[in-house]
C-alpha positions as CSV (number, residue, x, y, z in Angstrom):
1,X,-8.1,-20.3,4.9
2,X,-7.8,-20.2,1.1
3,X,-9.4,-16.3,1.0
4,X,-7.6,-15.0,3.9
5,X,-4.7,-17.4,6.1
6,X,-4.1,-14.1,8.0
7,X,-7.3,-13.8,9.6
8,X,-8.2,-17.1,8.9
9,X,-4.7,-18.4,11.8
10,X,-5.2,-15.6,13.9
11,X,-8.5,-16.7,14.7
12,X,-7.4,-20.6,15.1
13,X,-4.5,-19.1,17.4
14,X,-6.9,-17.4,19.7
15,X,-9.7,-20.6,19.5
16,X,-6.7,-22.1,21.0
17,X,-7.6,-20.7,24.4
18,X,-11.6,-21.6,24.1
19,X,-12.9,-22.6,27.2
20,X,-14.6,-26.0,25.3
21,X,-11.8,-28.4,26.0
22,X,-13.1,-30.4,23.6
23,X,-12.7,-27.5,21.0
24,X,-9.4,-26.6,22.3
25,X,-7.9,-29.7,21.9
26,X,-8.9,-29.8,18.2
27,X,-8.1,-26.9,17.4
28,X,-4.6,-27.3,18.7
29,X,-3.8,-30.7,16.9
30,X,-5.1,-28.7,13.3
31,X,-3.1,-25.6,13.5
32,X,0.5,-27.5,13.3
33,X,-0.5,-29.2,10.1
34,X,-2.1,-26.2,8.5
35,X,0.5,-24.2,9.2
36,X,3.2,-26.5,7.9
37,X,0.9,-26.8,4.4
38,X,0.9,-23.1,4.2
39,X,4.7,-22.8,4.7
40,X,5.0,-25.1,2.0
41,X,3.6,-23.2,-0.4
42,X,5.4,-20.7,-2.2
43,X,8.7,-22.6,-1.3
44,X,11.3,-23.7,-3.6
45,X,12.9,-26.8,-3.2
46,X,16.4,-26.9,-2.7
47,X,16.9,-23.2,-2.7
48,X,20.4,-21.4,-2.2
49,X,23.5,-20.5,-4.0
50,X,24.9,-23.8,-6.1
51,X,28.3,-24.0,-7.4
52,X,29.4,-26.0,-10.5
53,X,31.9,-28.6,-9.9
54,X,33.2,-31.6,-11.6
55,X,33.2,-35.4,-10.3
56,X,33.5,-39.0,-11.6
57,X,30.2,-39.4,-13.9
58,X,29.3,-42.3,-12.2
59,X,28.7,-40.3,-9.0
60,X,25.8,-38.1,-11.2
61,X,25.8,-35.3,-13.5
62,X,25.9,-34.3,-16.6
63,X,28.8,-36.0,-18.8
64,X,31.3,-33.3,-19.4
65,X,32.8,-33.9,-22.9
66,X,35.8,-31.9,-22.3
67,X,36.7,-33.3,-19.5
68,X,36.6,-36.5,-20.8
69,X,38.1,-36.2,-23.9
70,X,41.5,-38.4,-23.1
71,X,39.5,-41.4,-21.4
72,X,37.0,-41.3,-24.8
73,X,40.2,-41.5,-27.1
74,X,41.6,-44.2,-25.1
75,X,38.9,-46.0,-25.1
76,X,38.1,-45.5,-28.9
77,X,41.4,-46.6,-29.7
78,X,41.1,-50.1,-27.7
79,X,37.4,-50.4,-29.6
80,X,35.7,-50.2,-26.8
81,X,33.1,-48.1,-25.1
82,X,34.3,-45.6,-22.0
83,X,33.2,-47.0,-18.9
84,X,31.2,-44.5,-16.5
85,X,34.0,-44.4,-13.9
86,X,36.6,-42.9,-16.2
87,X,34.5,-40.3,-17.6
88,X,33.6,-36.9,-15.8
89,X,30.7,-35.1,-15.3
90,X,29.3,-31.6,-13.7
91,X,27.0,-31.2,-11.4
92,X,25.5,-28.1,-8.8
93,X,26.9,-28.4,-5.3
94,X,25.2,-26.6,-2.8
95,X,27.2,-25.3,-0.2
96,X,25.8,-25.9,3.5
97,X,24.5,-23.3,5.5
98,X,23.4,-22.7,9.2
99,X,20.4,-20.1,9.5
100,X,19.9,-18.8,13.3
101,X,15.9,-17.7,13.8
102,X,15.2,-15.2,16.0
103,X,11.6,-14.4,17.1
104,X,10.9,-11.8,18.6
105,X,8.2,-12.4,21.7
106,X,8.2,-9.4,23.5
107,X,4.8,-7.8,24.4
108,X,1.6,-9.7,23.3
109,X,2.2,-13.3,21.6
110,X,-1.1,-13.7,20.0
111,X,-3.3,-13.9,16.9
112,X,-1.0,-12.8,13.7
113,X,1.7,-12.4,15.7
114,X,2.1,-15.9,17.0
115,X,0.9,-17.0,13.3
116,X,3.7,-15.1,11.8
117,X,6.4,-16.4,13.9
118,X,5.7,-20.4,13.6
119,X,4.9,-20.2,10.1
120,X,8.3,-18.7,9.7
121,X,9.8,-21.5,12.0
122,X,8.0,-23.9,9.8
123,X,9.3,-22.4,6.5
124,X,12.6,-22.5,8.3
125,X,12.3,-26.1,8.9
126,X,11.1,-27.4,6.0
127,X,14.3,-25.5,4.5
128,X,16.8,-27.0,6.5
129,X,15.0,-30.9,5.9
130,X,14.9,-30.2,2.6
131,X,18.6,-28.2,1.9
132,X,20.4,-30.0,4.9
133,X,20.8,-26.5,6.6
134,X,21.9,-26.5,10.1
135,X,18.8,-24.5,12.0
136,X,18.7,-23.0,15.6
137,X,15.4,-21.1,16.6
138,X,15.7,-18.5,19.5
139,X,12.6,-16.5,20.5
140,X,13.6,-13.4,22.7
141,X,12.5,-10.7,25.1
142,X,15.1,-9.4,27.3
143,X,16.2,-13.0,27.7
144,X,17.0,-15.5,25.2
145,X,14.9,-19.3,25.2
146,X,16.7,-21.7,22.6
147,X,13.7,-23.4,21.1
148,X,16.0,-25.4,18.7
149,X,19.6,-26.1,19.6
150,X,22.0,-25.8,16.3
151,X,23.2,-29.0,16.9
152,X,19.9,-30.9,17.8
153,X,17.8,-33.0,15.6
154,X,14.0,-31.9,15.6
155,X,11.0,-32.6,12.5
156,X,9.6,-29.3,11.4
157,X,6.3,-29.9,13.4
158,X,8.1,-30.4,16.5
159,X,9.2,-26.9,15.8
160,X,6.3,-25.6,14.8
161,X,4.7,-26.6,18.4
162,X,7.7,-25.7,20.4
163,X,6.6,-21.9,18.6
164,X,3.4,-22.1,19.2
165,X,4.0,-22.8,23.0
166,X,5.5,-19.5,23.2
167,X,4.1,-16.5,25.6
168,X,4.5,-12.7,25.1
169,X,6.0,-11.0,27.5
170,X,9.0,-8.3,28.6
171,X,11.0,-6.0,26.6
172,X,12.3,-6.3,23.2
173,X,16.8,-6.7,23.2
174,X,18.3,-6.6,19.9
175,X,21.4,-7.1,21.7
176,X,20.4,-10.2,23.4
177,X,18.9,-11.8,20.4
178,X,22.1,-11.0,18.5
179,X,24.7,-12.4,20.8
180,X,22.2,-15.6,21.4
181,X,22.1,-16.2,17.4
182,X,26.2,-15.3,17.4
183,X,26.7,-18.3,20.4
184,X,24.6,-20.4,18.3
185,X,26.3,-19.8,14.6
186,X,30.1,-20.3,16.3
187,X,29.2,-23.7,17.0
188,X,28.0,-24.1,13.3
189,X,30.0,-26.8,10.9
190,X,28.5,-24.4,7.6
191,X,30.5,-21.6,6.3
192,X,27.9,-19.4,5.5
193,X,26.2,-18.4,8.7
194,X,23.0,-16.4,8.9
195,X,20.7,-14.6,11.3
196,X,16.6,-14.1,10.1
197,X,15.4,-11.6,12.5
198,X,11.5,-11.7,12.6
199,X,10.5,-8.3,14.7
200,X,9.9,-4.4,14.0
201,X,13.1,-3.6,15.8
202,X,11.8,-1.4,17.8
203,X,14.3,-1.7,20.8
204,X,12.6,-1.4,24.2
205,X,15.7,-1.3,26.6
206,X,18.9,0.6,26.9
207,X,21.7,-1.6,25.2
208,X,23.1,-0.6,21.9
209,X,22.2,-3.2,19.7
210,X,23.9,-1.9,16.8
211,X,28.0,-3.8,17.6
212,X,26.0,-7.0,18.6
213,X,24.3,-6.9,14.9
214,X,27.4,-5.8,13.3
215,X,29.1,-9.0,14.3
216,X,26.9,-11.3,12.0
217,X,27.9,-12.1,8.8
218,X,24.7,-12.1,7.4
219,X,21.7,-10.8,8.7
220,X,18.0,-10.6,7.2
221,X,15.3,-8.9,8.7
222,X,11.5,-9.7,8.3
223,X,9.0,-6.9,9.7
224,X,5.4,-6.1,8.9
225,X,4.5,-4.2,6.0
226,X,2.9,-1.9,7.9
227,X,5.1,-1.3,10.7
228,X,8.6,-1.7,9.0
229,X,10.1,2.0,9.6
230,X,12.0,1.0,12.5
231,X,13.4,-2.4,10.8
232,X,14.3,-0.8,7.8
233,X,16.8,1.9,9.6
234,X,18.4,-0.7,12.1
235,X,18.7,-3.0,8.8
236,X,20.4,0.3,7.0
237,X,22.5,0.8,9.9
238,X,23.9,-2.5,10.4
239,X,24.2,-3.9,6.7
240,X,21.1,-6.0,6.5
241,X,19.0,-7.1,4.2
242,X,15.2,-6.2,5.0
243,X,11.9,-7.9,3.5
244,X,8.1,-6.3,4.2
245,X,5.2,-9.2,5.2
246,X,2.0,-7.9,4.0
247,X,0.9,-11.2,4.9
248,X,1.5,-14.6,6.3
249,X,0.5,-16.3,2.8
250,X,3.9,-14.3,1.5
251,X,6.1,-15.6,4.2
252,X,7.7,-18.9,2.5
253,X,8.5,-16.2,-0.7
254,X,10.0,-14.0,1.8
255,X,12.0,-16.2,3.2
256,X,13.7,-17.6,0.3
257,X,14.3,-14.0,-1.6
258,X,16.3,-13.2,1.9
259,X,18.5,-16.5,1.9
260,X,18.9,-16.7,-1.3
261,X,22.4,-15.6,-2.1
């Protein structure tokens, strides 16, 4: 796992299916946790854009001196010491954010693939616990499944095995997946509202995807290293941001270079 997490999952996704029940069934309870350890690494802690604002010091911060300056002289001149509630400090407020995941499911749903997409719904996860972003995770075909609800409470391995539960199948809709993650992001109480697209882009029906995508505010695209042509042109096209996986173990890094702001 340590050498190689790429082949190292892929193989643990496809011992999933053994025969041995026995085998099966162990397999199954170790793949949620070792995917949520990898997603942790690599991740930063309270990422995203801060803002500096002031507030009474005894609410945290740093003590802002200048700020302060008129409660210290008062309080100097009745030879005294300031007390915390009358000074003022600054501190980095993070505004909230709502992040829309959409996995793309359609063809085969195995090995890497299936790897990839709950180690990104982990890293997602462990964001949003750790941040207090609002999260929805949608995987997609030519229909839309909601895996997590925007509004809806869920730990990150309940998300984790929700992904992992998914089959590949159908045709891949840009279109579909972008007016899901739009539905979901309108009913968001953040400001900043983004869509992680986890897929090569390579559109398989005949619906324009390109006014769907348009409508985000922000969208970020993940594609493989190796097949990213396809990504990177929809991503010029619409305004998107675009980040290569050469591999799972980069996934988490990814992740938070694409959301950062």
């Amino acid at each position: 796992m340590a050498d190689d997490p790429d082949d190292a999952l892929a193989l643990l996704m496809r011992m999933r299916r053994a025969t041995d029940v026995d085998l099966r069934k162990r397999v199954s309870a170790l793949v949620p946790r070792l995917i949520l350890d990898r997603a942790r690494v690599g991740a930063r802690s309270g990422s995203g854009a801060a803002k500096l604002e002031s507030v009474r010091a005894d609410l945290g911060g740093d003590i802002d001196i200048d700020a302060s300056i008129e409660q210290i002289a008062d309080a100097r001149a009745q030879n005294r010491a300031p007390a915390v509630d009358e000074l003022w400090s600054r501190h980095w407020r993070k505004p909230r954010s709502a992040v829309c995941l959409l996995l793309d499911r359609s063809g085969s749903m195995e090995g890497s693939r299936l790897a990839t997409a709950a180690m990104a719904a982990a890293a997602c996860a462990l964001r949003a616990e750790q941040t207090g972003t609002e999260l929805s995770v949608i995987a997609f075909d030519r229909r839309c499944e909601v895996l997590l609800d925007i509004g809806a409470a869920a730990s990150p391995a309940t998300v984790v095995d929700r992904v992992l539960g998914l089959r590949g199948h159908g045709v891949t809709s840009l279109d579909a997946a972008c007016r899901a993650a739009r539905v979901q992001l309108d009913r968001a109480r953040a400001t900043r509202r983004i869509v992680v697209l986890l897929s090569d882009c390579r559109v398989t029906d005949d619906i324009d995807p390109l006014p769907a995508a348009r409508g985000i505010d922000e969208l970020r695209i993940i594609a493989p290293a190796s097949d990213d042509e396809e990504a990177r042109a929809f991503g010029a096209r619409v305004g998107a941001r675009v980040g290569s996986l050469e591999s799972i173990r980069d996934l988490p890094a990814v992740l938070e270079r694409l959301l950062g702001a």
